[in-house]
LUMVEX-481429 format. One line per 8 residues: number of its first residue (from 1); for each residue x, y, z of N, C-alpha, C. Coordinates in pm, whole numbers, plus 50000, padded with zeros to 5 digits. Example, Ala and Ser with C-alpha at 12.3 -4.5 7.8 and 13.67 -1.06 7.14 Angstrom:
2
1 = 51319,49431,50780,51230,49550,50780,51320,49670,50780; 51285,49775,50708,51367,49894,50714,51290,50003,50787
***
This chain:
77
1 = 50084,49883,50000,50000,50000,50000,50089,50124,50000; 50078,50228,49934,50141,50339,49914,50061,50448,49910; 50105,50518,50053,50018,50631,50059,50141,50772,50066; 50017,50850,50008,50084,50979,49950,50085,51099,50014; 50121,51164,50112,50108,51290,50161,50176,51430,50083; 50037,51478,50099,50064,51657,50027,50138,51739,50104; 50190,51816,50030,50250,51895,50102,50150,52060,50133; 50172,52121,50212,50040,52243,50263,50120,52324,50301
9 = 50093,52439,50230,50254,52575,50302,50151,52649,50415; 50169,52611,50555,50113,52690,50647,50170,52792,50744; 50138,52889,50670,50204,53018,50769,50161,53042,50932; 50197,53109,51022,50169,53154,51087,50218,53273,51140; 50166,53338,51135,50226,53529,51180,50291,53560,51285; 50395,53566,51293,50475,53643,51439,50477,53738,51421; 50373,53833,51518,50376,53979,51568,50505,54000,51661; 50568,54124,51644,50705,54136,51707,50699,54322,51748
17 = 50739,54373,51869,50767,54448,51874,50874,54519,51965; 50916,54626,52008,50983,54663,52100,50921,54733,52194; 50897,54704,52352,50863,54762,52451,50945,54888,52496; 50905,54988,52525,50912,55103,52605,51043,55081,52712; 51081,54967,52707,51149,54972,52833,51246,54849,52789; 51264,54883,52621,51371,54746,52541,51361,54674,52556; 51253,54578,52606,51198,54447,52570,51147,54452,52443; 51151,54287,52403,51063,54236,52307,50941,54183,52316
25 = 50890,54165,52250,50771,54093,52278,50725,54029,52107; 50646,53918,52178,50679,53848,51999,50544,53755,52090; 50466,53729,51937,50336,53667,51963,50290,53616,51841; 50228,53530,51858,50118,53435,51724,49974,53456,51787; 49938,53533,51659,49769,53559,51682,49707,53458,51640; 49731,53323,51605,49636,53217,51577,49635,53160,51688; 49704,53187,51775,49734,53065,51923,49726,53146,52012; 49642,53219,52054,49584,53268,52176,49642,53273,52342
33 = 49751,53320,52358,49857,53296,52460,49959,53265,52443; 50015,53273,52297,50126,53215,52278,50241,53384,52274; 50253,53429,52342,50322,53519,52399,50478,53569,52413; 50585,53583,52441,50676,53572,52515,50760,53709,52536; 50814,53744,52596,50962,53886,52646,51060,53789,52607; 51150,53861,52580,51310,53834,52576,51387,53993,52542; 51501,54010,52586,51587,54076,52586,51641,54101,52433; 51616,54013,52341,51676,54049,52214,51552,54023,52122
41 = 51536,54084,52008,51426,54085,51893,51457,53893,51852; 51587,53845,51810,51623,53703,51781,51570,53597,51875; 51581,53669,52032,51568,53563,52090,51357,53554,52132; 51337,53669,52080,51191,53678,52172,51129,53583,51995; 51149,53586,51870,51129,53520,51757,51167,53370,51799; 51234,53339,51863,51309,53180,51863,51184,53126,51972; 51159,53166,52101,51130,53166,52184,50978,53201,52171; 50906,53228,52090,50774,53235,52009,50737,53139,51971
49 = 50863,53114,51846,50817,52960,51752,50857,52855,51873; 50868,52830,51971,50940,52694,52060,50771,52657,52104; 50739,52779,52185,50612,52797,52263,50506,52773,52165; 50500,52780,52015,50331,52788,51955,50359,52673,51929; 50512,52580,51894,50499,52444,51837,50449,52332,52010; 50523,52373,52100,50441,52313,52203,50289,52346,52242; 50261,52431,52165,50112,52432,52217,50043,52382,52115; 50088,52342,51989,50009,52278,51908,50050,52128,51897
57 = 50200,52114,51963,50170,51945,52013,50074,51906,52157; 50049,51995,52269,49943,51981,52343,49850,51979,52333; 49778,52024,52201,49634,52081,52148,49636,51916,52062; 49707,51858,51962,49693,51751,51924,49724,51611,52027; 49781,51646,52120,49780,51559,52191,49609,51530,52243; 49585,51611,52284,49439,51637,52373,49318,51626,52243; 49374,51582,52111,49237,51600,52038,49172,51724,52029; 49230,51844,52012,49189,51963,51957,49219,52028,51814
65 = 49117,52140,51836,49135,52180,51627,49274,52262,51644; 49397,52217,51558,49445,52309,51525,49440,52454,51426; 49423,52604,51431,49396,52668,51378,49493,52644,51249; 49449,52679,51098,49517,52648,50974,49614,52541,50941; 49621,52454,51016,49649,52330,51070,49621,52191,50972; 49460,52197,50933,49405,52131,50941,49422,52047,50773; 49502,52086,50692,49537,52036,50602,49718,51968,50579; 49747,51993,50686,49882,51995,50668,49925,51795,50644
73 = 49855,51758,50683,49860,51591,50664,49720,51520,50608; 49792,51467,50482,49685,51414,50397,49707,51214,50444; 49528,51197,50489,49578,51037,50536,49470,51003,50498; 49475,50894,50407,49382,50835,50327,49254,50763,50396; 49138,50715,50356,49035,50682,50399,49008,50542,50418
***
């Protein structure tokens, strides 16, 4: 049996800015808490993507919808 998976280009947006007081702050608006500060623009981006990929292996762990997600694995019927 030979099954075929598609490939699905799924973005997700990192909002990034600089705080008042030289923090960063860096966030994904599809993942609702996915948040973080860091001291450098590089590290508050690294430290973004770590946090939304653990929250979307907790969300599939638990049987939840991932937001734009939902094509990314093609599995036959």
């Amino acid at each position: 049996m030979k099954v075929l998976a598609e490939r699905a280009e799924v973005k997700m947006n990192v909002e990034i800015e600089r705080e008042t007081d030289g923090r960063w702050i860096a966030e994904v608006p599809d993942l609702p808490g996915v948040m973080v500060y860091a001291g450098s623009r590089e590290e508050a981006i690294s430290k973004v993507k770590a946090l939304a990929l653990r929250v979307i292996a907790d969300r599939l762990d638990h049987g939840e919808e991932i937001p734009d997600l939902r094509e990314v694995f093609a599995v036959p019927t």
